[in-house]
C-alpha positions in Angstrom: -1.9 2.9 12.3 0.8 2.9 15.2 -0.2 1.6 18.7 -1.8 4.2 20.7 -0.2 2.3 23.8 3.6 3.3 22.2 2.1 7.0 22.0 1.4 6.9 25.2 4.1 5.0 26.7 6.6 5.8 24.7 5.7 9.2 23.3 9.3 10.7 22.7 10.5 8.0 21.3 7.5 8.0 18.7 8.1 11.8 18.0 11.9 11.1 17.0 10.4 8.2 15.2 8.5 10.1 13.0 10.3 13.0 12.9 12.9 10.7 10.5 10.0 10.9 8.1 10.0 14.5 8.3 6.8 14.5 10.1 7.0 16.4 13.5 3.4 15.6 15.3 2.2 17.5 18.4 1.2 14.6 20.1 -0.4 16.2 23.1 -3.9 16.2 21.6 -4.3 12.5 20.8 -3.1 12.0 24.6 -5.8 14.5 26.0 -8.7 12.7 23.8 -7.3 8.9 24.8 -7.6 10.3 28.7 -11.0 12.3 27.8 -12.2 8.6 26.1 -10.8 6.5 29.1 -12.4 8.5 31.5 -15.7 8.8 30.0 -15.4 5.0 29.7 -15.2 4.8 33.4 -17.8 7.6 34.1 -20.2 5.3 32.1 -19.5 1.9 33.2 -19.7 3.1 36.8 -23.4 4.4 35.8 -24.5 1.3 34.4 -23.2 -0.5 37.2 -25.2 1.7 39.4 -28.4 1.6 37.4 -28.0 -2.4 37.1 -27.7 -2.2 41.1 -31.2 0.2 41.5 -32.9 -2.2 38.9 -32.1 -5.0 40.6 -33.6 -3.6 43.8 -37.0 -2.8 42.2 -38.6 -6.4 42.4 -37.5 -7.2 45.9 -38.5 -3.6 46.8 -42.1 -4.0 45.2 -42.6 -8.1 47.0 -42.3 -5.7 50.6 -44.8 -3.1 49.6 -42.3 -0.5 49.3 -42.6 2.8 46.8 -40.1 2.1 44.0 -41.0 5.1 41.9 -38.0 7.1 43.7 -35.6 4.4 41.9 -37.7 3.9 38.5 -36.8 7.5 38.2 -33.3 7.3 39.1 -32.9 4.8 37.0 -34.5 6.5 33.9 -31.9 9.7 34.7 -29.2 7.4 34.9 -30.2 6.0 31.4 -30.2 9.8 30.2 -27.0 10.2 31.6 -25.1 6.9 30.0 -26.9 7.9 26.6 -25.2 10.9 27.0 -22.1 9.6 28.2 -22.0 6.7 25.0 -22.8 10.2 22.6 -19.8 11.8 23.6 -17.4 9.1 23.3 -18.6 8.3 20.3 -17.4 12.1 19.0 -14.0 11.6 21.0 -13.4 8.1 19.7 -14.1 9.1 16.6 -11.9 12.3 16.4 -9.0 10.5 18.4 -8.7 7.2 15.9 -8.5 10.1 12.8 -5.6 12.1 14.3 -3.8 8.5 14.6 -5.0 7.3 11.1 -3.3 10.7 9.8 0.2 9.8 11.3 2.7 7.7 9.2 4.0 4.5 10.0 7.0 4.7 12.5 10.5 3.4 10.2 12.3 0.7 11.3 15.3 1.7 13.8 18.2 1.3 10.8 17.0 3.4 8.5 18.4 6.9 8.0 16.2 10.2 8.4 15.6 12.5 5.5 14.6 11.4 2.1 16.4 10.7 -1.6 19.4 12.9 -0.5 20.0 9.8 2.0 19.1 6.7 0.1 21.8 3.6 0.2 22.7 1.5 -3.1 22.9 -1.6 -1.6 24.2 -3.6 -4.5 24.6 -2.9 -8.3 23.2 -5.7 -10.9 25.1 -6.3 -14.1 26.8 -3.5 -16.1 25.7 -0.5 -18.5 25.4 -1.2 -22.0 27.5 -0.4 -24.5 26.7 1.2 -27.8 30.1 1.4 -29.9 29.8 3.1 -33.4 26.3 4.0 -33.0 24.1 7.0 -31.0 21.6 5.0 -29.3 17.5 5.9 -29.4 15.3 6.3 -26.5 12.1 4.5 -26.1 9.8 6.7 -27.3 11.8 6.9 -31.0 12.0 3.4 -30.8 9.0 2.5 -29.9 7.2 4.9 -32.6 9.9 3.9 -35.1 8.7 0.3 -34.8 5.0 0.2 -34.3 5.3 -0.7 -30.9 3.5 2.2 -28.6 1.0 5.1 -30.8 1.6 8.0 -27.7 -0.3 10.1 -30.5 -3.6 8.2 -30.6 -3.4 7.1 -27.0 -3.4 11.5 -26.4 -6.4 11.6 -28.3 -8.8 9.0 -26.4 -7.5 9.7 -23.3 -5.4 12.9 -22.7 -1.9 13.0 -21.4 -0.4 10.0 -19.6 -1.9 7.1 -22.4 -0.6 5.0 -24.8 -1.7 2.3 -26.7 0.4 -0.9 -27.4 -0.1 -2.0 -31.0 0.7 -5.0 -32.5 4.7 -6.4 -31.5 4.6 -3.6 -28.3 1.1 -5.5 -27.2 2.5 -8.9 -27.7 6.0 -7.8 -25.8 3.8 -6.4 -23.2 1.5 -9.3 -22.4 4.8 -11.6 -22.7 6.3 -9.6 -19.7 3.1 -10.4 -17.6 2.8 -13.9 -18.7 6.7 -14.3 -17.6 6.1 -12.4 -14.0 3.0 -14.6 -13.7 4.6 -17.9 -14.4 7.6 -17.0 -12.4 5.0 -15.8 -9.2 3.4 -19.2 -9.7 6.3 -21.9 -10.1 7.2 -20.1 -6.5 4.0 -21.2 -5.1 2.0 -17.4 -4.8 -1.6 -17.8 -5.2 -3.0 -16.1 -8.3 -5.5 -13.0 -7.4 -7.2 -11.4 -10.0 -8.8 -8.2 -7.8 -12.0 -6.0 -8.4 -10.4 -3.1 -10.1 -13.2 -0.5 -8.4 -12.9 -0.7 -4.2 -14.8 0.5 -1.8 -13.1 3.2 0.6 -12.3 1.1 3.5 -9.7 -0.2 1.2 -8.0 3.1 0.7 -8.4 3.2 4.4 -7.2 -0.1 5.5 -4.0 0.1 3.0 -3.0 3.6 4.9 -3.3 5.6 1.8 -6.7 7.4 3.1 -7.5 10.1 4.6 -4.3 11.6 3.2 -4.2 11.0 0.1 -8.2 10.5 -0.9 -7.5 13.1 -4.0 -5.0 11.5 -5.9 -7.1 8.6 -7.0 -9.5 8.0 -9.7 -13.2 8.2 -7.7 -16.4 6.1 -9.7 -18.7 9.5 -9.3 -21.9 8.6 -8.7 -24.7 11.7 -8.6 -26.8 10.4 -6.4 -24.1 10.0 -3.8 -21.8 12.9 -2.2 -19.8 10.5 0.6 -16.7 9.2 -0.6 -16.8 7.1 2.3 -20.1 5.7 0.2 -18.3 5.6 -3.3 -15.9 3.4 -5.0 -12.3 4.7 -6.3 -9.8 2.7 -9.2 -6.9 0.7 -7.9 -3.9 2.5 -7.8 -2.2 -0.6 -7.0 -3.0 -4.4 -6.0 -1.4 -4.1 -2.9 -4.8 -1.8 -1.4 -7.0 -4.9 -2.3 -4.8 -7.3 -1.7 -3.6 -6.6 2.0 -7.3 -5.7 3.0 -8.3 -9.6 1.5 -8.6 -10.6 4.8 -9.8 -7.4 6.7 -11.6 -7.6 10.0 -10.9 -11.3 10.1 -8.8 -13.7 12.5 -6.5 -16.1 10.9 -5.1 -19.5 11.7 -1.4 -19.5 12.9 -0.6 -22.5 10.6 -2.2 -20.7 7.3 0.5 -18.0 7.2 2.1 -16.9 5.5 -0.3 -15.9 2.9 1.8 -15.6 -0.7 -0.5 -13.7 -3.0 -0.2 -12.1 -6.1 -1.9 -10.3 -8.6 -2.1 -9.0 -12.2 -3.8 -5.4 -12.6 -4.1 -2.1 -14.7 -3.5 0.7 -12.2 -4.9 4.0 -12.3 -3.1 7.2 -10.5 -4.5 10.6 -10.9 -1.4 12.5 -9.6 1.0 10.5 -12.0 1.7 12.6 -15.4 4.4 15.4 -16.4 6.1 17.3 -18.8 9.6 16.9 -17.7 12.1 15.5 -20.0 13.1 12.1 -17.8 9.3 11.2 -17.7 8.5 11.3 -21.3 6.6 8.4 -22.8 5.8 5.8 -20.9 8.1 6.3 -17.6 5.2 8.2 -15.9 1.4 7.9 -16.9 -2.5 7.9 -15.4 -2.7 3.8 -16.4 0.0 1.1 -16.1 -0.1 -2.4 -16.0 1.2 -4.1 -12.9 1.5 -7.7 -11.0 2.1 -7.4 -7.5 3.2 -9.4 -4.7 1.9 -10.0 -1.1 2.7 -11.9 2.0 0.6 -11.6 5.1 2.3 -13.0 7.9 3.4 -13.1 11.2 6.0 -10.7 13.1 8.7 -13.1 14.1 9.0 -14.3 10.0 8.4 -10.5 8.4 12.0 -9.8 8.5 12.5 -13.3 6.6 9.4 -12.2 4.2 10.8 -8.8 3.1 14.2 -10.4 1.6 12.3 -13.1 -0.1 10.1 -10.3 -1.8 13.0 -8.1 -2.6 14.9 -11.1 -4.1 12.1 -12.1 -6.0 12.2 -8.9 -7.9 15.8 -9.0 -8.2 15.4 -12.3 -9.9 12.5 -11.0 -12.5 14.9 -8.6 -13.5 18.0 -10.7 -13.8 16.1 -12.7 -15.7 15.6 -9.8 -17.9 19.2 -9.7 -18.0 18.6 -5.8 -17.1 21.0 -3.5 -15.5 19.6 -2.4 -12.8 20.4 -1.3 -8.9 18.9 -2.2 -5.7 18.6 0.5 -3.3 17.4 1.0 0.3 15.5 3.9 1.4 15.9 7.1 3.6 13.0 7.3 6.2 11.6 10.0 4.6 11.4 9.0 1.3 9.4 5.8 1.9 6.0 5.9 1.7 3.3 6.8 4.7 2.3 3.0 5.3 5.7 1.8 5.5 8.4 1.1 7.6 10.7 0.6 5.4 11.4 0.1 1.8 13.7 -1.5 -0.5 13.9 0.0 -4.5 14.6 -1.7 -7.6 16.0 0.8 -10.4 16.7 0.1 -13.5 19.2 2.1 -15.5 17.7 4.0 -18.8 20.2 4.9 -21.4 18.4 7.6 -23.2 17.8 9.5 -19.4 21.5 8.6 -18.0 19.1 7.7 -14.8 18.1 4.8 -12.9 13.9 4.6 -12.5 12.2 2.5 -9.7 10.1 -0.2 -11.2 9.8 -2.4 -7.8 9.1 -0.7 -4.7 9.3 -4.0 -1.5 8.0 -2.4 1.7 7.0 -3.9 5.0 4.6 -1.8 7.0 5.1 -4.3 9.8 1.4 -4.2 11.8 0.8 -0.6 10.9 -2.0 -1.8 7.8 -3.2 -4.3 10.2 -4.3 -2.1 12.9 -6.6 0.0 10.2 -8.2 -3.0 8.2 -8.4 -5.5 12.0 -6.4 -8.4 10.2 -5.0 -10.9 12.9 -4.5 -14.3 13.4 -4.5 -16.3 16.7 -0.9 -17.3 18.0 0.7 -20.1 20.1 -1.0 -18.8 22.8 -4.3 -18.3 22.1 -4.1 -14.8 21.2 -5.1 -12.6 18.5 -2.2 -10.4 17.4 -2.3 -8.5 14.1 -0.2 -9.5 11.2 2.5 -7.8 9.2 1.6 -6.8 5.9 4.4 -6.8 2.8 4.4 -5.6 -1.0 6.0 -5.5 -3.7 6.1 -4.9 -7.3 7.0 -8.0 -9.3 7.1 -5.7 -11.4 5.1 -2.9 -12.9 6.1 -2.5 -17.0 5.9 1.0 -17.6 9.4 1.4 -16.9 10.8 -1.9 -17.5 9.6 -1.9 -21.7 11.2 1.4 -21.6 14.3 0.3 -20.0 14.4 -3.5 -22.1 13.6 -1.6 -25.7 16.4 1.1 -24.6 19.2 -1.9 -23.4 18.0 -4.2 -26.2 18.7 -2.0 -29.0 20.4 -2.5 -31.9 22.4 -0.5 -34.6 19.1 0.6 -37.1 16.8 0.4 -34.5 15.6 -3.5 -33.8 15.5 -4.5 -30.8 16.1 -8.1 -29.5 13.8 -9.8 -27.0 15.1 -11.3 -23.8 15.3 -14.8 -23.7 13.4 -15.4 -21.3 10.0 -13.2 -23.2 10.2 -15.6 -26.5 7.9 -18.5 -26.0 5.3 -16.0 -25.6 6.0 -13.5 -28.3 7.0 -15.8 -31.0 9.6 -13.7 -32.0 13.5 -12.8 -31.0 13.5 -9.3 -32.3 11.7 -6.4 -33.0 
């Protein structure tokens, strides 16, 4: 969440802030209930101080024959009063931390307000394929023509938004996470393989709850109506991965932390019926490895450009065409500050499709989940939290069946895929 001191202190400033996001916050409220909380902080330390003082008294009172029942009772209104006191805080702490957990993370200073309309290409990675003398297929025809993906079947066991790899498309599938995997770990990333069900401090710590606590999968459980209680499927790594250390102080020389992680994900709100998200470009379950660094603020800056060209690389490797774009404010998500995408180009669509999002929500996921590590000086400051994608398949099979294609139909595999698959084309 943002520092309640910058609301305070610097409170236009945070307004034009998030107002490049496209959120315009009364921030009025949250400074009434931080002076209501500071005050009612001072109300009640003052009254314990006072009872502490009449208590004291008591046994010096009662060795010189003096009535003390005056003070016992003073003391036992005093008591009332700080129980009181402690109750109401409670409520205005409480309602004060959830109107800052609801505001998005403040975007770094370079980035330009609004959303897609205002999105940067930064740089532009190889060049469009060619397909002379021949109309070209797109994924889904290809894949069905093949064997590789059975949309059909995957509809029937699970509704719209599965598929089920079969044979060649299962094998080309698991050869893309074995290559992100061994590629993660000849660069030194620690392997995580994460609960796949989390518990809602997760969602929490991550930034994606409260406001988005209905677009993900929840475990129902009958006996229990709290969410707060209940468990919910992983939309991504990253909300298990950045809370790893949650509510724990770090060691200075142990960052940065270089995880990553292989996972399905599971996203209720994904799914549609428009044409560019046919197949497997948008769907309920995907299969993703992501990549982590927690680490300190003065090397987050150095953090973010070794996790965007990471992904870069993964797809070079690919030898994709793809683009590498930098985000409006507005279009990056709640919890970040800024964002970075990868796009790859599908034929078939005449679009480019994200498949690597590289954010840094600088301290802002730190603050929620109370990850920190002790500094130079001796004190505990939080850490910067990163993310990326390295990389999610869904859109890079489509993509590498689509670029890959040949006259008839087959499809060569990348270099790079065939000590795993056992086989150069499809």
């Amino acid at each position: 969440m943002i520092d309640i001191n910058l609301i305070l202190n610097e409170t236009e400033k945070v307004k034009q802030a998030l107002a490049k996001k496209g959120c315009f916050a009364d921030l009025s409220e949250i400074i009434q209930l931080d002076g209501e909380r500071k005050a009612l902080i001072r109300r009640t330390d003052a009254l314990k101080a006072e009872r502490n003082a009449a208590s004291a008294m008591v046994p010096k009172l009662k060795k010189e024959g003096k009535d003390v029942s005056e003070i016992i009772a003073r003391t036992r209104m005093i008591g009332e009063e700080i129980a009181a006191g402690d109750k109401k805080l409670s409520i205005v702490a409480e309602k004060l931390s959830d109107l800052v957990s609801r505001l998005p993370n403040l975007p770094d200073d370079d980035l330009l307000p609004g959303e897609k309309e205002n999105n940067k290409v930064i740089k532009v990675f190889g060049t469009k394929p060619e397909f002379d003398g021949y109309k070209p297929l797109d994924h889904v025809s290809l894949c069905a023509k093949s064997g590789l993906i059975d949309y059909e079947r995957g509809t029937k066991l699970s509704g719209a938004g599965h598929w089920i790899y079969r044979g060649k498309g299962a094998q080309l599938e698991w050869a893309l996470l074995n290559f992100f995997i061994s590629e993660h770990l000849s660069d030194g990333y620690e392997f995580i393989l994460p609960p796949l069900a989390l518990g809602y401090d997760c969602g929490y710590g991550s930034g994606q709850f409260p406001k988005f606590v209905e677009e993900v999968y929840w475990v129902e459980n009958a006996e229990e109506s709290d969410r707060k209680k209940m468990k919910f499927m992983l939309p991504t790594a990253e909300t298990a991965l950045v809370n790893l250390y949650a509510g724990e102080i770090l060691k200075e020389a142990d960052l940065p932390k270089k995880l990553f992680a292989y996972t399905p994900c599971f996203r209720k709100e994904a799914g549609s019926y428009r044409a560019e998200e046919r197949g497997m470009i948008r769907g309920h379950q995907f299969n993703k490895v992501e990549m982590v660094q927690i680490t300190t603020p003065d090397k987050s800056k150095e953090a973010f450009e070794e996790l965007v060209n990471k992904a870069c690389s993964l797809m070079e490797k690919l030898g994709l065409h793809f683009r590498l774009s930098k985000l409006a404010a507005g279009d990056c998500s709640a919890s970040m500050a800024r964002t970075y995408d990868i796009e790859v180009w599908i034929p078939s669509m005449g679009i480019y499709k994200e498949v690597s999002s590289v954010s840094n929500a600088n301290d802002y996921q730190a603050r929620r989940n109370g990850t920190r590590y002790k500094d130079a000086n001796g004190k505990n400051t939080f850490v910067h939290t990163l993310n990326g994608s390295g990389l999610a398949t869904s859109r890079v099979f489509p993509a590498l069946v689509e670029q890959y294609q040949q006259p008839g139909g087959s499809i060569i595999v990348p270099e790079v895929l065939r000590k795993w698959t056992g086989f150069d084309k499809i």
